[in-house]
ZALO-14169 format. One line per 5 residues: number of its first residue (from 1); for each residue x, y, z of N, C-alpha, C. Coordinates in steps of 0.1 Angstrom, whole numbers. Example, Ala and Ser with C-alpha at 12.3 -4.5 7.8 and 13.67 -1.06 7.14 Angstrom:
% ZALO-14169
1	132:-57:78:123:-45:78:132:-33:78; 128:-22:71:137:-11:71:129:0:79
***
This chain:
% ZALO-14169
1	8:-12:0:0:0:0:9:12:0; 18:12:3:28:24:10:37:26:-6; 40:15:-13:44:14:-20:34:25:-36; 21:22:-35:14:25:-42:11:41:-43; 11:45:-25:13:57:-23:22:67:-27
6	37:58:-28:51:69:-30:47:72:-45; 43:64:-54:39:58:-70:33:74:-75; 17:75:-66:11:79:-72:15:99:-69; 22:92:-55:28:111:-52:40:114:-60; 46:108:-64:60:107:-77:54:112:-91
11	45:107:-93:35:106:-110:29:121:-104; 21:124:-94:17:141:-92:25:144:-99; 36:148:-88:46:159:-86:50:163:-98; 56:149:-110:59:151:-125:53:154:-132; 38:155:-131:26:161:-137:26:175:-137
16	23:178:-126:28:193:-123:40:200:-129; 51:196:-124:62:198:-129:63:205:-142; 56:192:-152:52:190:-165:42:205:-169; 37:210:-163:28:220:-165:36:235:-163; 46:234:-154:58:247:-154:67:247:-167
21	68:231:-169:80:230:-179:75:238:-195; 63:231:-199:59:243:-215:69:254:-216; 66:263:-203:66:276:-208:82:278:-205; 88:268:-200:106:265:-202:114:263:-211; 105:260:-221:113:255:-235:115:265:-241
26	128:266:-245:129:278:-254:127:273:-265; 123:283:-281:118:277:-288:133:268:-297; 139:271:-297:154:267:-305:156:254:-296; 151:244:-287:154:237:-281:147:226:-292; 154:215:-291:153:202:-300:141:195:-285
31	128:191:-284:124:179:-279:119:171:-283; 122:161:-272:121:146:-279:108:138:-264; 103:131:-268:92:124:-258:89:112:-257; 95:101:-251:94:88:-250:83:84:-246; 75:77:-247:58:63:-241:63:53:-240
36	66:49:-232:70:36:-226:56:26:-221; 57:13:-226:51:2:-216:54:5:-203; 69:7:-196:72:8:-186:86:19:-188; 91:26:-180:100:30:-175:108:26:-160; 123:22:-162:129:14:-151:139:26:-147
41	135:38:-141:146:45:-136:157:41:-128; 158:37:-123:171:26:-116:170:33:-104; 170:51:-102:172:55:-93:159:57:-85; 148:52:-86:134:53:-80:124:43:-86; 115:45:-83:103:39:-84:102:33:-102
46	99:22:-107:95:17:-119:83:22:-124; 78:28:-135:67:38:-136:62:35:-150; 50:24:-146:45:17:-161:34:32:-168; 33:28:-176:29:38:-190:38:51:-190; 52:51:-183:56:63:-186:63:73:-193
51	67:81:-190:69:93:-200:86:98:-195; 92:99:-206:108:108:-208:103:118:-214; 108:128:-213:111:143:-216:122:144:-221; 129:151:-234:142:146:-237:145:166:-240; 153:170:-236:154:185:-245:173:183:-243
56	172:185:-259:190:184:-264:198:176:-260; 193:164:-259:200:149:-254:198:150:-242; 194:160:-235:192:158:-221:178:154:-212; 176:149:-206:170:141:-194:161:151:-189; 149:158:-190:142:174:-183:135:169:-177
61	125:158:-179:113:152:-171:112:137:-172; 107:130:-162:104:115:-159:91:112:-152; 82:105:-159:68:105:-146:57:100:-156; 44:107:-153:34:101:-164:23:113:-165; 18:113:-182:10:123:-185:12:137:-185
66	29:140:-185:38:151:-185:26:161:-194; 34:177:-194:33:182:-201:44:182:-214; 41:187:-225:56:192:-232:52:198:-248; 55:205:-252:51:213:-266:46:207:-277; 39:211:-283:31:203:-296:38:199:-307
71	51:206:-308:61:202:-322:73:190:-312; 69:188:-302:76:180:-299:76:164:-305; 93:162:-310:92:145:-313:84:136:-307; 78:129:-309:69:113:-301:77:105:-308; 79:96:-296:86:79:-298:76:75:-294
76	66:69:-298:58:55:-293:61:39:-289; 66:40:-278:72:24:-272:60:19:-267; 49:20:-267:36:11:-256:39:0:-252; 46:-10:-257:46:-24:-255:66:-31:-250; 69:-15:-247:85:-20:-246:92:-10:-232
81	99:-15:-228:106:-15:-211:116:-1:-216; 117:4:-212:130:16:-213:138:17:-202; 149:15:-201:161:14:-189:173:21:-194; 181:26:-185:193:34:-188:203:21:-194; 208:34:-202:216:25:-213:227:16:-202
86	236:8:-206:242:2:-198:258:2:-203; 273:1:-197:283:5:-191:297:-9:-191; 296:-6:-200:309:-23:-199:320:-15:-198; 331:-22:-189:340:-14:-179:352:-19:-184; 349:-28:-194:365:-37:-199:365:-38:-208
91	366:-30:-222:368:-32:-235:379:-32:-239; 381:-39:-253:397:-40:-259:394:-43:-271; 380:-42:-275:381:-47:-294:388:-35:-300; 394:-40:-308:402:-35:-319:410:-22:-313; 411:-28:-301:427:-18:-294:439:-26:-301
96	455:-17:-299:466:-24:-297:471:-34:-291; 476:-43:-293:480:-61:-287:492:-53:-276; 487:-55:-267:505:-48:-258:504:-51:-244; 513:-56:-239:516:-57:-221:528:-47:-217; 521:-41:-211:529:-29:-207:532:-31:-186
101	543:-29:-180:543:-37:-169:552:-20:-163; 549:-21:-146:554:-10:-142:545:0:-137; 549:11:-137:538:25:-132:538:33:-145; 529:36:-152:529:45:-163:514:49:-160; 514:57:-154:501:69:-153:501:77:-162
106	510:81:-172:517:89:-181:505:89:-198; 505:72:-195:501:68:-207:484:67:-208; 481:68:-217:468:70:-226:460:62:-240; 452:51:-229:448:43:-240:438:55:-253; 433:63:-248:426:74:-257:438:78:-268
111	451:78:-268:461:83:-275:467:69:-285; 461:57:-285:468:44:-287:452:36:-296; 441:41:-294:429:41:-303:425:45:-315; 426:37:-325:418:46:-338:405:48:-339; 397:54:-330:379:52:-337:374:46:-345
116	381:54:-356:373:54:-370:377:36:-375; 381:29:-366:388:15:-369:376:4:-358; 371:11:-346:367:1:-336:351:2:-343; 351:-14:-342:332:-21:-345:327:-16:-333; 316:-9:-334:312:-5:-318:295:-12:-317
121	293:-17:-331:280:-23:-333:274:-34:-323; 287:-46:-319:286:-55:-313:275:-50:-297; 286:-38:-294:277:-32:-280:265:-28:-283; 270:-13:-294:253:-9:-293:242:-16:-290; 241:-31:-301:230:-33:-300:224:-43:-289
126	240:-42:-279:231:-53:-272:229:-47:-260; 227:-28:-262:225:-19:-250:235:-16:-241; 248:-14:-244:258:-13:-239:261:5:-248; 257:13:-240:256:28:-246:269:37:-245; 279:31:-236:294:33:-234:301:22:-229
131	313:24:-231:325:16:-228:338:19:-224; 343:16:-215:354:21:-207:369:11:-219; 375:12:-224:387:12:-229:401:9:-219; 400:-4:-217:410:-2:-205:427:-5:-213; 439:-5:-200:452:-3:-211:453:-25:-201
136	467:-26:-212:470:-41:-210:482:-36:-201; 487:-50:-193:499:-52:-185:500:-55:-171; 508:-53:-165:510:-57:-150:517:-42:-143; 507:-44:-131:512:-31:-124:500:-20:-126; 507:-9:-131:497:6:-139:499:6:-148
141	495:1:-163:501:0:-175:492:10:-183; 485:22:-176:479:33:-183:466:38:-180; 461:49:-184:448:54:-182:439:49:-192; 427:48:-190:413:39:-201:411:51:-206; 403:51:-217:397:60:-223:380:53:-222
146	369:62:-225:361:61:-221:346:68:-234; 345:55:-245:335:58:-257:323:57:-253; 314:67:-263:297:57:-262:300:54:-274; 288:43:-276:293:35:-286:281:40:-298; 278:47:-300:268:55:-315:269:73:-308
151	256:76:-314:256:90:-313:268:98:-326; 261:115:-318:269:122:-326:287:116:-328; 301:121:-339:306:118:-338:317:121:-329; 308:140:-328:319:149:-320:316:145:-301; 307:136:-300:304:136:-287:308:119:-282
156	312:114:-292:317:99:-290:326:104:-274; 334:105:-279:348:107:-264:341:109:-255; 339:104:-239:334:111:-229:346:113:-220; 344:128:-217:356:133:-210:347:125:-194; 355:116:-187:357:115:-177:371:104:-168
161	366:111:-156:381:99:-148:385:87:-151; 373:74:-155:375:62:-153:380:54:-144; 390:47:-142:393:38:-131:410:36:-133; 418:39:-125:432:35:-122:432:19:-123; 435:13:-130:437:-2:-126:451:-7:-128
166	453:-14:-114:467:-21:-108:459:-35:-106; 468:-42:-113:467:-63:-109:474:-60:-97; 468:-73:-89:468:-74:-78:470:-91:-74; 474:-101:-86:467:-116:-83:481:-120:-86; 491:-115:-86:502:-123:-88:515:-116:-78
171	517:-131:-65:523:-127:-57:536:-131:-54; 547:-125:-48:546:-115:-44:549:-98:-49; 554:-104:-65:555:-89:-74:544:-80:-75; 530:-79:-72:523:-72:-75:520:-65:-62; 525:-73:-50:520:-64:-32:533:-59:-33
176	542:-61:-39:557:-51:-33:558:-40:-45; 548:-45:-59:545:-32:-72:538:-26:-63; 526:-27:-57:520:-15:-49:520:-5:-39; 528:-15:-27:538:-8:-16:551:4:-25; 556:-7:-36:564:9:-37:557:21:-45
181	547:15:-54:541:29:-62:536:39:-50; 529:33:-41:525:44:-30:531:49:-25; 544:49:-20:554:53:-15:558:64:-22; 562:61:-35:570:66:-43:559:83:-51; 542:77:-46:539:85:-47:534:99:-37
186	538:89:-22:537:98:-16:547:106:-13; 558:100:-17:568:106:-21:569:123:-25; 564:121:-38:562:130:-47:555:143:-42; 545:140:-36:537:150:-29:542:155:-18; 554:154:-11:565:155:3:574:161:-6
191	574:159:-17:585:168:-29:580:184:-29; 565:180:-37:560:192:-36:554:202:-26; 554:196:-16:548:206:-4:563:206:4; 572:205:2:582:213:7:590:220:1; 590:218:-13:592:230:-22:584:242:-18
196	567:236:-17:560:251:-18:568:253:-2; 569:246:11:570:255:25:584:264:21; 594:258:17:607:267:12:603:280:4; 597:278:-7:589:294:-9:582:302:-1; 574:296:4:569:308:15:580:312:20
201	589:305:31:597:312:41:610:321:28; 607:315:18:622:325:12:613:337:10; 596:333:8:587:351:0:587:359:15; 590:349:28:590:361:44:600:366:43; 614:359:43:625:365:45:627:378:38
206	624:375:27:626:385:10:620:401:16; 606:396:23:596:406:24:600:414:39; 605:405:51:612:412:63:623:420:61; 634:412:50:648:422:46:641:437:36; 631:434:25:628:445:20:625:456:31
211	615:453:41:608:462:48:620:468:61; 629:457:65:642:463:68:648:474:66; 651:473:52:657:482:46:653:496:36; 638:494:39:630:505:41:628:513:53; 629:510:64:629:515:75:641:522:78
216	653:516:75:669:521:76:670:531:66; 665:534:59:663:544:43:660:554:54; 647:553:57:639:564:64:642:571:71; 652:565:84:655:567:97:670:576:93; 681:572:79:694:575:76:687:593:72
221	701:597:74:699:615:76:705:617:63; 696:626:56:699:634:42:709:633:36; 714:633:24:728:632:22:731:649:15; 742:655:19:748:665:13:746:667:3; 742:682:-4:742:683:-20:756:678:-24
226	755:675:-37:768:674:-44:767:687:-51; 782:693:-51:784:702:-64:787:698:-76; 782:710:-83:775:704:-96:789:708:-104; 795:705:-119:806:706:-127:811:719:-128; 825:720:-127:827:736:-128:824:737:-147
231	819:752:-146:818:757:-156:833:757:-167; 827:752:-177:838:749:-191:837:763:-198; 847:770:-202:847:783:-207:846:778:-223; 847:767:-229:853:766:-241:841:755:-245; 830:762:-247:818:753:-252:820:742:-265
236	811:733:-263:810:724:-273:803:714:-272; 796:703:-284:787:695:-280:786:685:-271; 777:680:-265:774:677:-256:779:659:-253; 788:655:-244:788:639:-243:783:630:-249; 784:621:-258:772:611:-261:772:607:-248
241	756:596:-249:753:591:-235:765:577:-237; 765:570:-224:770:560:-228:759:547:-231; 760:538:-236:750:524:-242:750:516:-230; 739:511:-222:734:504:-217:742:491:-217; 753:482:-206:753:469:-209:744:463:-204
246	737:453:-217:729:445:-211:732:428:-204; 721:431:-195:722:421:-186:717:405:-189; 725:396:-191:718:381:-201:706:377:-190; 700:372:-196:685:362:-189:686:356:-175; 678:359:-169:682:343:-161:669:337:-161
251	675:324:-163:664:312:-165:657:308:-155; 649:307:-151:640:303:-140:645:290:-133; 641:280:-123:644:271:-119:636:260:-128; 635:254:-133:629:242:-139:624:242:-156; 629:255:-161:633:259:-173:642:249:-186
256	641:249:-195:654:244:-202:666:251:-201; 675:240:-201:691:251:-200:689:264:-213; 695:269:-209:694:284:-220:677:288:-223; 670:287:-217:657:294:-218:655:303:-208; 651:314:-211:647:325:-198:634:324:-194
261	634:332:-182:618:331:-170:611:339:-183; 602:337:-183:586:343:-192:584:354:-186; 579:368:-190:577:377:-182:564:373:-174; 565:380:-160:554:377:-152:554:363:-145; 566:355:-148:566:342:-139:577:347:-131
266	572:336:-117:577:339:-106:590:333:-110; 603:342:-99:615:333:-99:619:318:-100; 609:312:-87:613:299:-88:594:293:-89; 600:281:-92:588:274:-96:587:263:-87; 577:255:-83:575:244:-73:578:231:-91
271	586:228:-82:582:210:-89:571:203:-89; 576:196:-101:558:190:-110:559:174:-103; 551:172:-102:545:158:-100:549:152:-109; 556:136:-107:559:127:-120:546:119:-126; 543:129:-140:530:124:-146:527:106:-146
276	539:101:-143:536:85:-139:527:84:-130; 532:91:-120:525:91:-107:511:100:-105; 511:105:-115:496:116:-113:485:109:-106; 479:99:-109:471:94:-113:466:91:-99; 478:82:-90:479:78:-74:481:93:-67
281	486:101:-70:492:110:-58:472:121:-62; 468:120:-73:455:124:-73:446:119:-57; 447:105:-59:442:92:-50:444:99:-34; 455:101:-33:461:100:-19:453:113:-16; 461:122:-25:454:137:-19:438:143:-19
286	433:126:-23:419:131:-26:409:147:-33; 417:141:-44:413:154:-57:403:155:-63; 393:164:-64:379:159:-74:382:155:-86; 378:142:-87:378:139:-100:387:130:-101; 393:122:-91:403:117:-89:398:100:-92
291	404:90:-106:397:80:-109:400:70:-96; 392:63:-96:393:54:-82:399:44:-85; 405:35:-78:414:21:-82:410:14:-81; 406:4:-90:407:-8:-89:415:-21:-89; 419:-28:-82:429:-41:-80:421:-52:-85
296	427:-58:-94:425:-72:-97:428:-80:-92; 422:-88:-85:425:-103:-78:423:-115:-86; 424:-130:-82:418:-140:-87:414:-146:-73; 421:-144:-64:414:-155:-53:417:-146:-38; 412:-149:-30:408:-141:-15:419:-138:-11
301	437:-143:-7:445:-139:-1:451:-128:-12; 444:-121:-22:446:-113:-34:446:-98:-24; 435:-104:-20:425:-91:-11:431:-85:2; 440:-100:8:445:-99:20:456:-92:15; 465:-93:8:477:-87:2:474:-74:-1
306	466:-70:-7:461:-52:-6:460:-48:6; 450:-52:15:446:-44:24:462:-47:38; 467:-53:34:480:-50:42:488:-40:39; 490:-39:27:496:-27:17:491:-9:19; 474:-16:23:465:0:22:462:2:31
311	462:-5:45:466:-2:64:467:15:64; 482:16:54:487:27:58:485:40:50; 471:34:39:466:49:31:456:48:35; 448:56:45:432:58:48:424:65:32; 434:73:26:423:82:15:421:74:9
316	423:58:5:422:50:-7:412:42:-5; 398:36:-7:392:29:-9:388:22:-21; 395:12:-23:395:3:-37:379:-4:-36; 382:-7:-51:375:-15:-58:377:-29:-61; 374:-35:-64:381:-52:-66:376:-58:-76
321	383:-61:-86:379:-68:-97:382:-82:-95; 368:-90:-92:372:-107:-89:373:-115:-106; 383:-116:-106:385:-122:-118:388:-136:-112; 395:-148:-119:399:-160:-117:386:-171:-122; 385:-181:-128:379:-190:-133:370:-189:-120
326	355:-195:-122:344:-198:-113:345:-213:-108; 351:-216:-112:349:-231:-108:362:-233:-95; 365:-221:-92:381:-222:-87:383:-208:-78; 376:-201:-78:377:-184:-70:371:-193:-55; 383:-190:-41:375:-197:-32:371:-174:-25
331	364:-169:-32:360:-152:-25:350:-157:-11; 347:-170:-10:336:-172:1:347:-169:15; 359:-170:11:363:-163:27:368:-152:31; 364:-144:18:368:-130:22:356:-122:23; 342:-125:23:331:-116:18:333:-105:35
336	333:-108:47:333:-104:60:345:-93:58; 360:-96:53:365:-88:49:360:-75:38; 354:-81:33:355:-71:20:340:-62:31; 331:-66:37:318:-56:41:329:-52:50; 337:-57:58:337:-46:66:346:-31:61
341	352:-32:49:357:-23:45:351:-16:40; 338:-19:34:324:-14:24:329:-9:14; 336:-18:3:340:-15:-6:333:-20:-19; 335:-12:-32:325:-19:-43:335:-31:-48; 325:-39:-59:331:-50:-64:326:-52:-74
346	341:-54:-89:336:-57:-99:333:-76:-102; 326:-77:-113:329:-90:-115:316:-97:-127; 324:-101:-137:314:-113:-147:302:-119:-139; 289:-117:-147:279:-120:-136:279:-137:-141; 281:-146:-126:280:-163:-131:284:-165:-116
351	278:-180:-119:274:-188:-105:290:-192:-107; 297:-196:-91:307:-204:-87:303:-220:-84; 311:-228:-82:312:-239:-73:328:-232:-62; 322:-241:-49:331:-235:-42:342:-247:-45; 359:-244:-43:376:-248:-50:367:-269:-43
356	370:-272:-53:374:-290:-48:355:-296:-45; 346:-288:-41:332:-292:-42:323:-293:-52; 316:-299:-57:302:-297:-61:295:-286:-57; 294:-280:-46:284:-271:-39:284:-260:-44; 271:-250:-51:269:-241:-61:274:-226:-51
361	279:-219:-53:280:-205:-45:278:-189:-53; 268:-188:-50:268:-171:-55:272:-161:-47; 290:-157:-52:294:-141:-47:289:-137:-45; 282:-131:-58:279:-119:-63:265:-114:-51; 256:-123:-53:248:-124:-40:252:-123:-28
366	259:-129:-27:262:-130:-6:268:-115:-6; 275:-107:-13:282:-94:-15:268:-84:-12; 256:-88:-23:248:-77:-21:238:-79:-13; 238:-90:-6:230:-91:8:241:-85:18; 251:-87:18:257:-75:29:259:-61:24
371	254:-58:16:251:-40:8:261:-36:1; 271:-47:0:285:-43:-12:276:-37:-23; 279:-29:-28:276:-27:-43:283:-35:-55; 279:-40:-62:281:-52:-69:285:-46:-81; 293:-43:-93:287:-43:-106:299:-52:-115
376	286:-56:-126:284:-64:-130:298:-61:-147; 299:-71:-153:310:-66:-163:311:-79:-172; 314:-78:-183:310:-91:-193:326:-98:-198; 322:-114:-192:336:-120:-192:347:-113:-206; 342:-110:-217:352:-107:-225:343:-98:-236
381	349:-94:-245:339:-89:-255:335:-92:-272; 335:-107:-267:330:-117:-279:315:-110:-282; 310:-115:-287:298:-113:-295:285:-122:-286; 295:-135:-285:284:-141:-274:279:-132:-260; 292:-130:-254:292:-123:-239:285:-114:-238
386	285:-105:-250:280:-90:-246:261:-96:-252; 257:-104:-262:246:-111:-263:237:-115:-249; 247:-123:-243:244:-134:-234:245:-121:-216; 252:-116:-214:250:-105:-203:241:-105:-194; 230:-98:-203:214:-96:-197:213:-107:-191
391	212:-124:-197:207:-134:-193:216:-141:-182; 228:-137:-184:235:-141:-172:235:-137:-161; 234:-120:-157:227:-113:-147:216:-121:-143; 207:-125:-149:195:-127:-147:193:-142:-142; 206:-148:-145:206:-161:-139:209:-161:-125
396	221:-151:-121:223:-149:-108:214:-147:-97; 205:-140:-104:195:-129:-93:188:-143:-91; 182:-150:-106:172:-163:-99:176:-171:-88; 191:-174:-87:198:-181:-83:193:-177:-67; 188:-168:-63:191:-162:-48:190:-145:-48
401	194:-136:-59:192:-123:-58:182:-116:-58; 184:-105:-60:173:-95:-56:171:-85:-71; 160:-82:-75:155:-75:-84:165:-62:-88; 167:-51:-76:171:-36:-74:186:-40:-78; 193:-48:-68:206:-47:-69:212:-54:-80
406	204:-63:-85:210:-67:-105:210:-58:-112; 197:-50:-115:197:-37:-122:210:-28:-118; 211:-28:-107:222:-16:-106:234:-18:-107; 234:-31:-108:251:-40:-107:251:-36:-126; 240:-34:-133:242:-33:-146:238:-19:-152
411	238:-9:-146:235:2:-148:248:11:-142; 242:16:-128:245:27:-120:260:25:-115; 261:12:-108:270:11:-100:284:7:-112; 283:4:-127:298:5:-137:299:16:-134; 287:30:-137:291:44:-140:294:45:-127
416	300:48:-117:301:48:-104:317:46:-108; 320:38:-109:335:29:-113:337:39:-123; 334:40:-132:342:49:-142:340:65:-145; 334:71:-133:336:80:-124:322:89:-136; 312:82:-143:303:88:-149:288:87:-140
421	286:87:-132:276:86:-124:267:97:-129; 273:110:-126:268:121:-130:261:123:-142; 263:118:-151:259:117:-164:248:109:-167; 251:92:-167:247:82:-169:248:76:-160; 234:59:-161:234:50:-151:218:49:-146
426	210:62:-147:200:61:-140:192:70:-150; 177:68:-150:168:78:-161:165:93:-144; 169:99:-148:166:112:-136:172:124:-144; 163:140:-142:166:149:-143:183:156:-150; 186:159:-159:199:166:-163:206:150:-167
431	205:145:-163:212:133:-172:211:131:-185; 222:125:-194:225:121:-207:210:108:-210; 203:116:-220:194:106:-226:198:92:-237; 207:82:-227:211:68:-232:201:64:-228; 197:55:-233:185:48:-230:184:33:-239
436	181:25:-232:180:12:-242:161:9:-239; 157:4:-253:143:1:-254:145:-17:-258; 134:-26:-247:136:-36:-245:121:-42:-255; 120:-56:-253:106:-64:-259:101:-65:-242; 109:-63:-236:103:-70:-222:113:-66:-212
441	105:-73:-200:115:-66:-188:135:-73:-192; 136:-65:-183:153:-68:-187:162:-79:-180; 155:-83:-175:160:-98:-166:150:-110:-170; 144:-107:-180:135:-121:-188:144:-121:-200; 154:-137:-198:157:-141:-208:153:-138:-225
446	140:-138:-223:131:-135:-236:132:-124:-244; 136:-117:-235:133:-102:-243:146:-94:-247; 144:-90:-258:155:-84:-268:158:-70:-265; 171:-62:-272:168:-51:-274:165:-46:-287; 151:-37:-283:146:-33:-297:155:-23:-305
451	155:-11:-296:159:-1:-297:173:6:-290; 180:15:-292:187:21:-283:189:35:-286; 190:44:-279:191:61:-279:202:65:-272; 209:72:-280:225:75:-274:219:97:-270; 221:105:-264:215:118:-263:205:119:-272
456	194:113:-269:184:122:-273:177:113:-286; 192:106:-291:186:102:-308:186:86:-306; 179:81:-318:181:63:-322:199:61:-329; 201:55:-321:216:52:-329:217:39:-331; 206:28:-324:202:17:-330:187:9:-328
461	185:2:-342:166:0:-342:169:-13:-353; 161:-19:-344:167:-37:-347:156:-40:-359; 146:-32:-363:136:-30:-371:142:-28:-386; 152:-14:-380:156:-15:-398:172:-19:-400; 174:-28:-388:187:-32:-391:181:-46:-397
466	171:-52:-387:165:-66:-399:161:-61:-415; 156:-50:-416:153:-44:-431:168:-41:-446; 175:-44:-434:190:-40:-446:190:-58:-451
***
């Protein structure tokens, strides 16, 4: 009943809403109007017959029987589910073949991609509306870049953080790779903040001796006229002046040899952060915008090896990508570890057997009955996997899970990870209009995707792709 109640005060409120909004539209605004069988906002209530509001790829209203302008686009879905597009966090089609090993924060899978080369069809159409581009190797082998996969062309790139990823499953080189990158990064940051304390105390000194020697000016007694040239009886022109020697450059501190300070730059300059290191010393100092880390494990003492390592960094709360074969991950003895740290967790949605038994175990489950946030990520990116996804999720949830937290393990909580939350993940207000159109709900094996809308527009429609 209580349920029914929040339902029908949510559908008001948007009705109304809907009745201020008209007279908001400017007329140069592009709208667009979705009719859903259902709408699945991820971030609230499920809202059958309802209505999207779309103005310039963007998200303006969600609810039912909206208001919105008469030259407004209609999409007619009546008989089809609409859910936020969905977020695969581990792509590599038609990237470069490379294992890169070490710390290189430096590097940039976005700079090592051809676009105009990557199939991005495979995703579109199986509702995968972005993709995180991660780099190969051991250790930090680079920064992801971060596609939607249709849409305009100038809007493909999405500028955001993504995810720092360091392996973590091969011991003991990857817990003594981690202990020293952190070091070495906090290093770095004990570089720069005692550079900057040395500037200050050289800008007091500088500023106590100036005002010193302003006061001694003041206080010293007049100096004597000088007399001025005796008179020359035997006139004639006047001295040239003499020419200025000039004074060579001086180069600032962190300059090229033989380059001078820029006008307007200070004397000395603070030391730069080693762009290897950016990425971590972001982490430590807790920077907005700062991509979060994820560690790859394969099996539970993965986990124990990190959190020995990160004792000693409170700003760092990882992520954990459980990788390692299902038939062989023994994660059942770390789940108590991992809640009490309340950390998220990535992972392939699929049932275990627990190491040497028969006996069936769902992670992913026991994680989101203790309120881990779960999300979900597709074993590789074959054609089957990214097909097969939906129905895999959906095997899990039968298995023991729960409706809310599958959805979100495949929506909200990737963009969370790849630091797009803001954006994408959930149908609500000012968000990017990604949107995938289903035959049916999205955890019924049965049902396809029809459609998909990247801002605003169709960038795939299974209608007239059967028509070619």
């Amino acid at each position: 009943m209580r349920t029914g109640v929040r339902t029908n005060v949510m559908i008001a409120a948007a009705w109304v809403a809907g009745l201020v909004y008209t007279a908001a539209v400017g007329a140069d605004e592009a709208v667009v109007v979705v009719k859903a069988g259902k709408v699945i906002t991820v971030s609230g209530e499920e809202i059958p017959q309802g209505e999207i509001v779309i103005v310039d790829g963007k998200i303006r209203l969600v609810g039912r029987k909206l208001e919105y302008p008469k030259g407004a686009t209609i999409i007619d879905a009546p008989g089809e589910t609409v859910m936020p597009g969905m977020i695969h966090l581990r792509a590599r089609t038609d990237a470069p073949t490379y294992q890169r090993s070490g710390i290189r924060g430096n590097l940039k899978v976005a700079d090592e991609v051809n676009l105009s080369e990557v199939d991005f069809e495979p995703f579109v159409k199986n509702g995968f509306t972005a993709a995180v581009w991660m780099p190969m190797g051991t250790g930090l082998p680079g920064m992801p870049a971060i596609y939607r996969t249709g849409g305009p062309a100038d809007e493909q790139v999405i500028d955001a953080p993504g995810y720092v990823r360091f392996t973590m499953n091969s011991q003991p080189r990857d817990k003594q790779g981690l202990r020293d990158a952190l070091k070495k990064a906090k290093t770095e940051i004990e570089k720069v903040e005692k550079a900057k304390k040395d500037l200050e105390e050289k800008k007091k000194k500088d500023e106590e001796a100036a005002k010193k020697a302003a006061e001694e000016k003041k206080d010293a007694p007049a100096p004597a006229p000088t007399p001025g040239p005796a008179p020359n009886p035997v006139q004639g022109p006047p001295p040239l002046p003499t020419p200025p020697v000039p004074t060579p450059p001086v180069p600032s501190p962190g300059s090229k040899p033989g380059e001078a300070a820029k006008p307007g730059e200070p004397e000395t300059k603070l030391p730069e952060i080693d762009p290897a290191y950016r990425p971590l010393t972001d982490l430590l100092e807790k920077k907005a915008g700062a991509a979060r880390l994820v560690l790859e494990i394969n099996k539970s003492a993965d986990i124990l090896h990190a959190q020995d390592v990160l004792q000693d960094y409170e700003a760092i709360s990882p992520v954990y990508y459980m990788g390692g074969f299902p038939g062989q991950a023994d994660y059942n003895y770390i789940v108590a570890k991992l809640v009490e740290g309340k950390t998220m967790v990535v992972m392939p949605p699929s049932l275990h057997r627990l190491p040497q038994t028969s006996k069936r175990y769902n992670p992913a489950c026991e994680l989101m009955f203790e309120g881990i946030d779960v999300a979900y990520v597709p074993a590789s990116d074959s054609a089957f996997e990214l097909e097969n996804y939906r129905e895999k999720a959906a095997d899990v949830a039968r298995a023991g899970g729960e409706r809310v937290p599958t959805l979100r393990a495949i929506t909200i909580n990737p963009a969370k990870i790849a630091g797009l939350d803001k954006r994408l993940g959930t149908i609500e207000k000012g968000k990017d209009a990604d949107l995938v159109f289903l035959s049916g709900d999205p955890l019924d094996p049965a049902s396809r995707v029809t459609r998909v809308m990247i801002l605003g527009t169709i960038a795939w429609d299974a209608k007239k792709e059967a028509s070619r």
